[in-house]
N, CA, C and O atoms as a GROMACS GRO file, in nm:
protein
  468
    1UNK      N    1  -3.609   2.949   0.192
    1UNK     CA    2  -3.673   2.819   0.182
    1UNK      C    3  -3.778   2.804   0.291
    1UNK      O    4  -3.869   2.721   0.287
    2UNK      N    5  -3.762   2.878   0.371
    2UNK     CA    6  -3.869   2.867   0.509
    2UNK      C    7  -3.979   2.938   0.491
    2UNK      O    8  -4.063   2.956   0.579
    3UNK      N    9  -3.984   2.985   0.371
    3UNK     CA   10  -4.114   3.066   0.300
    3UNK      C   11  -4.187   2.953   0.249
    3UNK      O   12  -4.306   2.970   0.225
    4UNK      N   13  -4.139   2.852   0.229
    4UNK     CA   14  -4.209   2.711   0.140
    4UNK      C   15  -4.304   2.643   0.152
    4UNK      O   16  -4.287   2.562   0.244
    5UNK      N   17  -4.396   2.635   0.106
    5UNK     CA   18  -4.486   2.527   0.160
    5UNK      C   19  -4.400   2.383   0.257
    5UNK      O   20  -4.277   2.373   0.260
    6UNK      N   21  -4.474   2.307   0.312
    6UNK     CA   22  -4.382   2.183   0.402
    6UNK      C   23  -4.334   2.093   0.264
    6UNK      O   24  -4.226   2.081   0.208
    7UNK      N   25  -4.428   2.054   0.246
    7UNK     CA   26  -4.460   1.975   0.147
    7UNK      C   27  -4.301   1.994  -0.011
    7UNK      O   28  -4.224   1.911  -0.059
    8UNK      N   29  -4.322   2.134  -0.037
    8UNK     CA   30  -4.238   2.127  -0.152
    8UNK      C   31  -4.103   2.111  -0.088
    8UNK      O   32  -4.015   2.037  -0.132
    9UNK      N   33  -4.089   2.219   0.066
    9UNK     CA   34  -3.970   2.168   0.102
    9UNK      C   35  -3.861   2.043   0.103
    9UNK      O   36  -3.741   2.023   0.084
   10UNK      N   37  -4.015   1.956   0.146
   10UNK     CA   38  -3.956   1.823   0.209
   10UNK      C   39  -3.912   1.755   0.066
   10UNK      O   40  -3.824   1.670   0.066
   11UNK      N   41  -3.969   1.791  -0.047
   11UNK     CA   42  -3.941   1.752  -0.208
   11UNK      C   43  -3.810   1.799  -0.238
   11UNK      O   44  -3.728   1.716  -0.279
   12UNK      N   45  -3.775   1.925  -0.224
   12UNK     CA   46  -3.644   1.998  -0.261
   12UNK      C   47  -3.534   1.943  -0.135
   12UNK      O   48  -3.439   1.881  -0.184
   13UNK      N   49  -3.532   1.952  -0.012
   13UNK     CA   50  -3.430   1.892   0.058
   13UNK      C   51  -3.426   1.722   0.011
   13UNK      O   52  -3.320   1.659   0.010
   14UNK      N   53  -3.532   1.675  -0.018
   14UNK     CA   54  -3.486   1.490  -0.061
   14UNK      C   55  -3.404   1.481  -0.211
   14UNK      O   56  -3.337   1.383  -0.244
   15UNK      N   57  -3.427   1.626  -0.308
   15UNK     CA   58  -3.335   1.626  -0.379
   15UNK      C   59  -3.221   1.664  -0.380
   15UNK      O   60  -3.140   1.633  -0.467
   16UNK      N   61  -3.195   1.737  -0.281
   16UNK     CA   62  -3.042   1.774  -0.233
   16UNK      C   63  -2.983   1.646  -0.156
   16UNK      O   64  -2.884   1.586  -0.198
   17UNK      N   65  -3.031   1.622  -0.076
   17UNK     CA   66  -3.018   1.461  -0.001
   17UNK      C   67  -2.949   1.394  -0.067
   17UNK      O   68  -2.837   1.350  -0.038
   18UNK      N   69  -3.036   1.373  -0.202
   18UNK     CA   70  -2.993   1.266  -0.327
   18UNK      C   71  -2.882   1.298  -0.426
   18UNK      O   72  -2.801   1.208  -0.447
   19UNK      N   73  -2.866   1.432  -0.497
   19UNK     CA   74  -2.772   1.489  -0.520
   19UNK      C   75  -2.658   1.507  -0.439
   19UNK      O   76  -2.550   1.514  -0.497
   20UNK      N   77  -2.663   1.515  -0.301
   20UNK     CA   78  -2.530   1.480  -0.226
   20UNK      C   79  -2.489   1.340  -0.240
   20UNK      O   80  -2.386   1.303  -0.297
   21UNK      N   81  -2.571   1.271  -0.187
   21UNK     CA   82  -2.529   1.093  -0.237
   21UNK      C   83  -2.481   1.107  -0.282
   21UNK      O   84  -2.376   1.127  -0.222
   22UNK      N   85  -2.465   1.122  -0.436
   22UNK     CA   86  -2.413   1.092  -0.559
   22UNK      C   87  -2.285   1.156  -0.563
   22UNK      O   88  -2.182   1.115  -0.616
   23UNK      N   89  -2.312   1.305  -0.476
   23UNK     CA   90  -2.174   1.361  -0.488
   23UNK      C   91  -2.075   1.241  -0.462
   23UNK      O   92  -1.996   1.186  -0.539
   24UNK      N   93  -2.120   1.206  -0.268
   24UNK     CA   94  -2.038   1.124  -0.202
   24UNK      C   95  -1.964   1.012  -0.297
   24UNK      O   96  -1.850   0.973  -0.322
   25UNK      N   97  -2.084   0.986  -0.331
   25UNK     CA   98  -2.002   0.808  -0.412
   25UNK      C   99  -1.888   0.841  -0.495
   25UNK      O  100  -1.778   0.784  -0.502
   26UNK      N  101  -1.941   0.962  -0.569
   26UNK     CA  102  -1.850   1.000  -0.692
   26UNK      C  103  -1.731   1.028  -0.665
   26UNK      O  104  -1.635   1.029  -0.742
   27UNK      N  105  -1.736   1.063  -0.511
   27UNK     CA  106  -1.593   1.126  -0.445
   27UNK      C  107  -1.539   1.043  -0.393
   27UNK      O  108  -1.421   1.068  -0.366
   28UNK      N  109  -1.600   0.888  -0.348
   28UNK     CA  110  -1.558   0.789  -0.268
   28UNK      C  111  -1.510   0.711  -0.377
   28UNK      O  112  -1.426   0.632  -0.334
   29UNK      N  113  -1.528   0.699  -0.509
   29UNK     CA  114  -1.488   0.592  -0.655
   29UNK      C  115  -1.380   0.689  -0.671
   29UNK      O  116  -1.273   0.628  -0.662
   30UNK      N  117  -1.353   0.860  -0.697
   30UNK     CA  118  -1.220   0.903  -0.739
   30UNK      C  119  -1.138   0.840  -0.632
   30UNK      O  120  -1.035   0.788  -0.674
   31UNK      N  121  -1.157   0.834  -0.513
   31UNK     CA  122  -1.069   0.840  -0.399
   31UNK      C  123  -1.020   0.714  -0.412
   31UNK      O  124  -0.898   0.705  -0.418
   32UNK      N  125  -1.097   0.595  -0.418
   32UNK     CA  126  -1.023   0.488  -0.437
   32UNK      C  127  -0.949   0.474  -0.550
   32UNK      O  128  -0.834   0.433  -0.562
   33UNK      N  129  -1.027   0.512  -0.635
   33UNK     CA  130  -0.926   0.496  -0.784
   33UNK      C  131  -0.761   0.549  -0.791
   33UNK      O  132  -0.658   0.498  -0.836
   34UNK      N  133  -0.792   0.678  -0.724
   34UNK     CA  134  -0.643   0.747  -0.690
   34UNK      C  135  -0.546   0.672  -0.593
   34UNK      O  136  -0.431   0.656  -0.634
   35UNK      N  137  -0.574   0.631  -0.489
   35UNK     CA  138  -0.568   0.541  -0.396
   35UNK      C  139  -0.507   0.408  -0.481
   35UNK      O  140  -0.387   0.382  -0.464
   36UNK      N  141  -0.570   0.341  -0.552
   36UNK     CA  142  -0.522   0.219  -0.633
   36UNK      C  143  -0.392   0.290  -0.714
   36UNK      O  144  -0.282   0.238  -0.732
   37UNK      N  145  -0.426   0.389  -0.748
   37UNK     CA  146  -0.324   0.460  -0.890
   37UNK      C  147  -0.201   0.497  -0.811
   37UNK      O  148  -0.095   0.498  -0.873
   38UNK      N  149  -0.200   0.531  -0.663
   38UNK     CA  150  -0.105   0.512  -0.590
   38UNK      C  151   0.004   0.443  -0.530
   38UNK      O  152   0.119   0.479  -0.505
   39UNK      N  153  -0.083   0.294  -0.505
   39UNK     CA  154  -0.044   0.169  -0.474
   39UNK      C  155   0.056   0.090  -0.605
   39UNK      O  156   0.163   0.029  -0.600
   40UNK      N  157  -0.025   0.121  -0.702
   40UNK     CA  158   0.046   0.079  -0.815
   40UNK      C  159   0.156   0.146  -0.828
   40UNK      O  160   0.247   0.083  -0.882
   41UNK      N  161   0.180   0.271  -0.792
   41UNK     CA  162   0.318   0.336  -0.865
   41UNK      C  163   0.431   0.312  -0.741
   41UNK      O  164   0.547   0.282  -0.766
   42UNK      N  165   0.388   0.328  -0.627
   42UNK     CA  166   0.480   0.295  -0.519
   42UNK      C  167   0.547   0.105  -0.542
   42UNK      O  168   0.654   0.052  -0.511
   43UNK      N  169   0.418   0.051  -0.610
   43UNK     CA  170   0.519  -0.104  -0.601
   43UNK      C  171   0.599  -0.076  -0.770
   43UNK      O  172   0.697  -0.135  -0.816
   44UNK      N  173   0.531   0.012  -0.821
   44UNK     CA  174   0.631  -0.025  -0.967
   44UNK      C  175   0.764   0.040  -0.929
   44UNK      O  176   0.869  -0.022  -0.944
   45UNK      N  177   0.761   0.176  -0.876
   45UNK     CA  178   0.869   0.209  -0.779
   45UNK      C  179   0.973   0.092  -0.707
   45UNK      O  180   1.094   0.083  -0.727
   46UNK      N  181   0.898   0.016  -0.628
   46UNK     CA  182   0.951  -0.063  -0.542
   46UNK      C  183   1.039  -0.163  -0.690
   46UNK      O  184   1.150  -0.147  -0.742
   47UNK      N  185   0.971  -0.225  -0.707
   47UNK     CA  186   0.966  -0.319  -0.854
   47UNK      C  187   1.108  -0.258  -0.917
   47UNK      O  188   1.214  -0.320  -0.925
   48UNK      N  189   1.087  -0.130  -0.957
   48UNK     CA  190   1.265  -0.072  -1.014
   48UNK      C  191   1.362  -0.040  -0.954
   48UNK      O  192   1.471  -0.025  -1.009
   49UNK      N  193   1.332  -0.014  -0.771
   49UNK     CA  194   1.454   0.005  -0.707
   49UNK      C  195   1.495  -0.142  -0.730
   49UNK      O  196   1.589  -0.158  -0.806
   50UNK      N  197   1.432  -0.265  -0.670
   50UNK     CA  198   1.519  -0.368  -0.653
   50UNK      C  199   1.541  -0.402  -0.768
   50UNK      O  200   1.634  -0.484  -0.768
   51UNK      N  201   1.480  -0.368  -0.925
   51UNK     CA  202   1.545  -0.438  -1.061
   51UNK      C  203   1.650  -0.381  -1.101
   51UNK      O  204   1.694  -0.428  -1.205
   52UNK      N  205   1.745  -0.240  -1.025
   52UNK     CA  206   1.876  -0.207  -1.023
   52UNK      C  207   1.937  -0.242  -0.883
   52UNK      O  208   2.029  -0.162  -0.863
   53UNK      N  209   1.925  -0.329  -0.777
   53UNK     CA  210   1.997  -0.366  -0.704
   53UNK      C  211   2.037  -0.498  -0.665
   53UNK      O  212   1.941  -0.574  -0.677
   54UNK      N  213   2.127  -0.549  -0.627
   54UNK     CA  214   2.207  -0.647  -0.608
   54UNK      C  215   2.193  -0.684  -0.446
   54UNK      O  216   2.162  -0.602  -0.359
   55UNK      N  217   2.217  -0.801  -0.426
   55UNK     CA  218   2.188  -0.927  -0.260
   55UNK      C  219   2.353  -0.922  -0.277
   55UNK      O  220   2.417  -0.900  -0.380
   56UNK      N  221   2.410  -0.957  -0.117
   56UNK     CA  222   2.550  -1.033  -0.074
   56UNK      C  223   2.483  -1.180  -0.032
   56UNK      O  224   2.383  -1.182   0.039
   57UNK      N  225   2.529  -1.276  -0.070
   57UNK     CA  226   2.494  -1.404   0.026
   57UNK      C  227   2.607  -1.396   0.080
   57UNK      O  228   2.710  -1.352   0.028
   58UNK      N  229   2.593  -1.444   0.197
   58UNK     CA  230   2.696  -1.448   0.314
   58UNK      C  231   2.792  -1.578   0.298
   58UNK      O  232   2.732  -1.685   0.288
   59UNK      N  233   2.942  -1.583   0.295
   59UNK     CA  234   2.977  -1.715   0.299
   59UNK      C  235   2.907  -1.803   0.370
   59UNK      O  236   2.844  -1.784   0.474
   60UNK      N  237   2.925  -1.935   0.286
   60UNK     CA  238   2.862  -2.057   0.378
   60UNK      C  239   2.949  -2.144   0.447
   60UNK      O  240   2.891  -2.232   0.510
   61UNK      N  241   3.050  -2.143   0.451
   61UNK     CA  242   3.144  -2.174   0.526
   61UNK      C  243   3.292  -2.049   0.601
   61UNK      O  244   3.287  -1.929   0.572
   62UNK      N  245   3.378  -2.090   0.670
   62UNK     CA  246   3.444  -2.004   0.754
   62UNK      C  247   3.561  -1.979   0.674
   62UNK      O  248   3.644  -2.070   0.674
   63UNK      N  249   3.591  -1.861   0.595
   63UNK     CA  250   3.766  -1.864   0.510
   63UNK      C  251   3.660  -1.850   0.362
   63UNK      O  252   3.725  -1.823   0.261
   64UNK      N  253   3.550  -1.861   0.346
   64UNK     CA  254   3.537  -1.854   0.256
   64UNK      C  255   3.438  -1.721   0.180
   64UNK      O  256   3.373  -1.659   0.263
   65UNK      N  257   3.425  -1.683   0.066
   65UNK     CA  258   3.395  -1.547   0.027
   65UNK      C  259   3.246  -1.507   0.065
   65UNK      O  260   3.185  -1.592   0.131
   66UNK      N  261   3.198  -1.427   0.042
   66UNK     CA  262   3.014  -1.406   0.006
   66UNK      C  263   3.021  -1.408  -0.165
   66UNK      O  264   3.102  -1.436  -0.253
   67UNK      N  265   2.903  -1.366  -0.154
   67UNK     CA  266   2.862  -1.431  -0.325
   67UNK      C  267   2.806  -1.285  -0.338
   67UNK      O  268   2.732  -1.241  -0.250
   68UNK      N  269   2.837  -1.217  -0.437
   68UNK     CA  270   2.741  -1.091  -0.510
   68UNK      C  271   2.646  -1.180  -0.606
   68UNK      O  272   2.687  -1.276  -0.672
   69UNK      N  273   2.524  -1.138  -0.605
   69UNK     CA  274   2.418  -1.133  -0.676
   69UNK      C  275   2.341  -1.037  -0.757
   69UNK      O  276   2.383  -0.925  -0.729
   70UNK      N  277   2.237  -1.031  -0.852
   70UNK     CA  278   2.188  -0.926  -0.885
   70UNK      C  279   2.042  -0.947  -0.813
   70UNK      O  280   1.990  -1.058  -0.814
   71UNK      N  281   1.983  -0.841  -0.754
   71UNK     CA  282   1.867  -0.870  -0.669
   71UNK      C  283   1.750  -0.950  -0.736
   71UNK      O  284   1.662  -0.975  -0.654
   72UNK      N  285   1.730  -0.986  -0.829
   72UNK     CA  286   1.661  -1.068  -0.857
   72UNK      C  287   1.700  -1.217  -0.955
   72UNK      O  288   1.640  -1.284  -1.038
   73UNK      N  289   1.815  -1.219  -0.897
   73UNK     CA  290   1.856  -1.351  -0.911
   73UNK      C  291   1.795  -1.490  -0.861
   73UNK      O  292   1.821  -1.486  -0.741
   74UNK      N  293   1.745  -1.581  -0.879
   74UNK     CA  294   1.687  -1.687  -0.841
   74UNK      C  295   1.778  -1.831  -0.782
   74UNK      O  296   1.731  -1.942  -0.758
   75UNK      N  297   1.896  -1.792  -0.769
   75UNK     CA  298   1.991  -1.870  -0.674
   75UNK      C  299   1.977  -1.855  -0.528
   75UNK      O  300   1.957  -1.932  -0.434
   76UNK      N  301   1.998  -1.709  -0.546
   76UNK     CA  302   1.964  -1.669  -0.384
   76UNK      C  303   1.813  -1.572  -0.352
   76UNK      O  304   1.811  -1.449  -0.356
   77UNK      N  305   1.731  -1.632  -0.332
   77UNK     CA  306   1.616  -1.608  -0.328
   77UNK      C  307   1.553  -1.506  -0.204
   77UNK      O  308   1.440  -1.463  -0.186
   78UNK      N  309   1.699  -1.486  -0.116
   78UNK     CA  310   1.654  -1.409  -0.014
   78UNK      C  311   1.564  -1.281  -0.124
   78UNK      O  312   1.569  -1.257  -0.244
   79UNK      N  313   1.465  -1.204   0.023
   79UNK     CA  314   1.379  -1.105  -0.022
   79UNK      C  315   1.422  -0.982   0.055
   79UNK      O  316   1.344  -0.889   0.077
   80UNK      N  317   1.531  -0.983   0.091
   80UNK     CA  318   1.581  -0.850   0.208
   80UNK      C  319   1.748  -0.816   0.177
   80UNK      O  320   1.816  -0.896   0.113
   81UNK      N  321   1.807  -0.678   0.236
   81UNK     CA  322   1.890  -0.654   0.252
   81UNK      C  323   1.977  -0.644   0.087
   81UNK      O  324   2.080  -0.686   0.036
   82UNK      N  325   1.848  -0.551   0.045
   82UNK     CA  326   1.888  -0.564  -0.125
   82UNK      C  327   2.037  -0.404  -0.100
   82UNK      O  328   2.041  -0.327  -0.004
   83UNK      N  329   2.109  -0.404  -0.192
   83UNK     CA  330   2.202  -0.301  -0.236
   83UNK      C  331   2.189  -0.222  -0.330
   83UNK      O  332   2.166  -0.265  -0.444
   84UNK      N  333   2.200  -0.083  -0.302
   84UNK     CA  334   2.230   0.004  -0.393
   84UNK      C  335   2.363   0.026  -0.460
   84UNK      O  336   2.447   0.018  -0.371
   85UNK      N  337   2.415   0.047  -0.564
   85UNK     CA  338   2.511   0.082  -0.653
   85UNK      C  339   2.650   0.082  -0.544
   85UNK      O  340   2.742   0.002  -0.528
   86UNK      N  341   2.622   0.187  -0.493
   86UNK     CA  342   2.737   0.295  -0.370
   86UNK      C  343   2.766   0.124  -0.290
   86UNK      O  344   2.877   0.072  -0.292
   87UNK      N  345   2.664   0.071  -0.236
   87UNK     CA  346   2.686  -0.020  -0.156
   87UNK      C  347   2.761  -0.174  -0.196
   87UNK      O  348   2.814  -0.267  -0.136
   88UNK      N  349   2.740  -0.148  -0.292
   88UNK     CA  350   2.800  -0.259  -0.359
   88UNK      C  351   2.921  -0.268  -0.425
   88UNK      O  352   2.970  -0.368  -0.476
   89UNK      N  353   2.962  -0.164  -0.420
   89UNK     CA  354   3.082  -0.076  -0.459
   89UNK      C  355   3.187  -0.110  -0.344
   89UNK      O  356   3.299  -0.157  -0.367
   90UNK      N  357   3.128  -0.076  -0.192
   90UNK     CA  358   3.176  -0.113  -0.070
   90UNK      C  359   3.190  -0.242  -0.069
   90UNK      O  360   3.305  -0.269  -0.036
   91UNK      N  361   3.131  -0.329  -0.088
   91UNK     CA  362   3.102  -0.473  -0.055
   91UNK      C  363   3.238  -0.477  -0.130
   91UNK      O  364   3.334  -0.514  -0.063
   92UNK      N  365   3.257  -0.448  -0.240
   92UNK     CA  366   3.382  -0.467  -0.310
   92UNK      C  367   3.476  -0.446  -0.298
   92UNK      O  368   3.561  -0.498  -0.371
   93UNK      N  369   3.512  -0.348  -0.186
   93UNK     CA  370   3.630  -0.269  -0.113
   93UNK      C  371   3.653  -0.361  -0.009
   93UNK      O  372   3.772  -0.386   0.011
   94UNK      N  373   3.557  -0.426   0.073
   94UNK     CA  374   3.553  -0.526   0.158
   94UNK      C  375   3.580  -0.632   0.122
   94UNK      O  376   3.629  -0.699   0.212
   95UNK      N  377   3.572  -0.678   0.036
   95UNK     CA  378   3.579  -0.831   0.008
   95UNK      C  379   3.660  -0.830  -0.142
   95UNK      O  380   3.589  -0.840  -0.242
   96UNK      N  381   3.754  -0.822  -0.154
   96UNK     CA  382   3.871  -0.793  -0.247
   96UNK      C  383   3.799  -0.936  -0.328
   96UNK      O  384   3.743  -0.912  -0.434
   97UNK      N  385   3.799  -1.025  -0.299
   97UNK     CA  386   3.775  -1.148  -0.391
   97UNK      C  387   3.647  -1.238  -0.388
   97UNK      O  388   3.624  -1.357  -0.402
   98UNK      N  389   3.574  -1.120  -0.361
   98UNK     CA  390   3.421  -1.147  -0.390
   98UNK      C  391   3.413  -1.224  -0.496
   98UNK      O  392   3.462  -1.214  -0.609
   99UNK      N  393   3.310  -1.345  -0.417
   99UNK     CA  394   3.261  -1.435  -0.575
   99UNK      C  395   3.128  -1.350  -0.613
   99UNK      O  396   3.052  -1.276  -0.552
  100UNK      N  397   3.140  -1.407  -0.767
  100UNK     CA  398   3.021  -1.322  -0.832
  100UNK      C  399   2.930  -1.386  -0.891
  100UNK      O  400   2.961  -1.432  -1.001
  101UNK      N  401   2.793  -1.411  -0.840
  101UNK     CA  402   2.708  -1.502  -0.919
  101UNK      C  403   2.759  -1.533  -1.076
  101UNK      O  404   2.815  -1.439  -1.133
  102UNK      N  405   2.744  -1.663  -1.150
  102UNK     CA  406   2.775  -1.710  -1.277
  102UNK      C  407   2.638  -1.703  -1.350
  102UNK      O  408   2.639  -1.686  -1.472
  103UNK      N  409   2.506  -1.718  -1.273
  103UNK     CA  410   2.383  -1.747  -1.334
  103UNK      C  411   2.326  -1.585  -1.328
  103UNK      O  412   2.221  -1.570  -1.390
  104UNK      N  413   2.370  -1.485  -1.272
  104UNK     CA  414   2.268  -1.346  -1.270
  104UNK      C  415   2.425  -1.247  -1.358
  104UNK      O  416   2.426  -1.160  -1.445
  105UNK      N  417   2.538  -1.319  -1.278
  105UNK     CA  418   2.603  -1.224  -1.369
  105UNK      C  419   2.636  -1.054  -1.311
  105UNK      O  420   2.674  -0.964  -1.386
  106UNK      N  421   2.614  -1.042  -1.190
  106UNK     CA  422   2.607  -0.892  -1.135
  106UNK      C  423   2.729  -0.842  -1.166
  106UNK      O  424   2.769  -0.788  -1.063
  107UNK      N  425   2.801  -0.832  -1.244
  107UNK     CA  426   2.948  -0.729  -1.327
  107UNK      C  427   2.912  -0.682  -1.382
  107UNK      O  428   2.944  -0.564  -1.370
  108UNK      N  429   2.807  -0.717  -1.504
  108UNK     CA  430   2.816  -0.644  -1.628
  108UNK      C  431   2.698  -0.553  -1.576
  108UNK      O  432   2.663  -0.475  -1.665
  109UNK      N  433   2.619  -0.538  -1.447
  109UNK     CA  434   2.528  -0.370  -1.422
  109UNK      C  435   2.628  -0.276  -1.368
  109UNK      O  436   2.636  -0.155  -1.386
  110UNK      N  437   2.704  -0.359  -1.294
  110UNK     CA  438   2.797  -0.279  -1.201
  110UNK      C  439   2.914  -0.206  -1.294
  110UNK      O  440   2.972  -0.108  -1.247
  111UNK      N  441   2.950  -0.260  -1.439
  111UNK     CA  442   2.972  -0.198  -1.488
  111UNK      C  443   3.163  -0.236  -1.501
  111UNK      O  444   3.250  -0.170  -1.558
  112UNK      N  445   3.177  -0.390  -1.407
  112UNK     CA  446   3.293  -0.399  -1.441
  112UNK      C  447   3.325  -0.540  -1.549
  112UNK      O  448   3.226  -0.582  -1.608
  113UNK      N  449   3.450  -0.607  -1.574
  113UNK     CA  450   3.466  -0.659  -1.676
  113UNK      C  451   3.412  -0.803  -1.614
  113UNK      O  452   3.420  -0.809  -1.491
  114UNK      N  453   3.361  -0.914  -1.678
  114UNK     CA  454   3.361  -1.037  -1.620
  114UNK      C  455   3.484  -1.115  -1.523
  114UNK      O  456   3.590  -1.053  -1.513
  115UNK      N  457   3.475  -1.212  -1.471
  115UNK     CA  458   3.527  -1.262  -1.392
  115UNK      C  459   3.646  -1.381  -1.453
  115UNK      O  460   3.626  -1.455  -1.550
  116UNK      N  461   3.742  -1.378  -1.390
  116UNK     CA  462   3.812  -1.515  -1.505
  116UNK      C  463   3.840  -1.671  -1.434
  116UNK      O  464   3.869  -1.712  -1.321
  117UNK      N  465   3.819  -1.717  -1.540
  117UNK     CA  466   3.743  -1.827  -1.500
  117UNK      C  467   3.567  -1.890  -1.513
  117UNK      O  468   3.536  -1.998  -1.462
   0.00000   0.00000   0.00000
């Protein structure tokens, strides 16, 4: 290229110039796009761990039980300290007479019979 006139040079490097641009952008739009396509699958992720897990509300008074929930129950609205299967299993080993939400119903994921009464 250093054989070139100035002139055509400076023509052929402003088209490489410009052709890189374009690379860039093109690489900066996949990147975000992937980036978004990421974000999305980690919350739909998120989204299905907690739509198979279950909340404890803590008794509200002293002598008295916690409450099983299914994690997206709208009684107990907490947003933390959701349970997995195994854990809730425990909660149950612990608390022999766990009350069990009436409005979410968390027996029939867990897989045991309703409650009586």
């Amino acid at each position: 290229m250093s054989g070139r006139p100035r002139a055509e040079r400076i023509v052929l490097l402003e088209g490489l110039r410009d052709w890189l641009a374009y690379q860039l952008r093109q690489t900066e739009r996949t990147l975000a796009q992937l980036r978004a396509e990421e974000d999305e699958e980690r919350r739909r992720l998120e989204a299905e761990r907690i739509a198979g897990s279950w909340k404890l509300q803590p008794a509200r008074v002293t002598g008295a039980q916690p409450m099983l929930h299914r994690a997206d129950c709208r009684l107990y609205k907490t947003q933390l300290g959701y349970l997995d299967r195994e854990h809730a299993a425990v909660a149950l080993e612990e608390f022999p007479r766990l009350e069990m939400c009436q409005i979410c119903a968390p027996w029939g994921s867990l897989g045991l019979p309703a409650p009586e009464g």
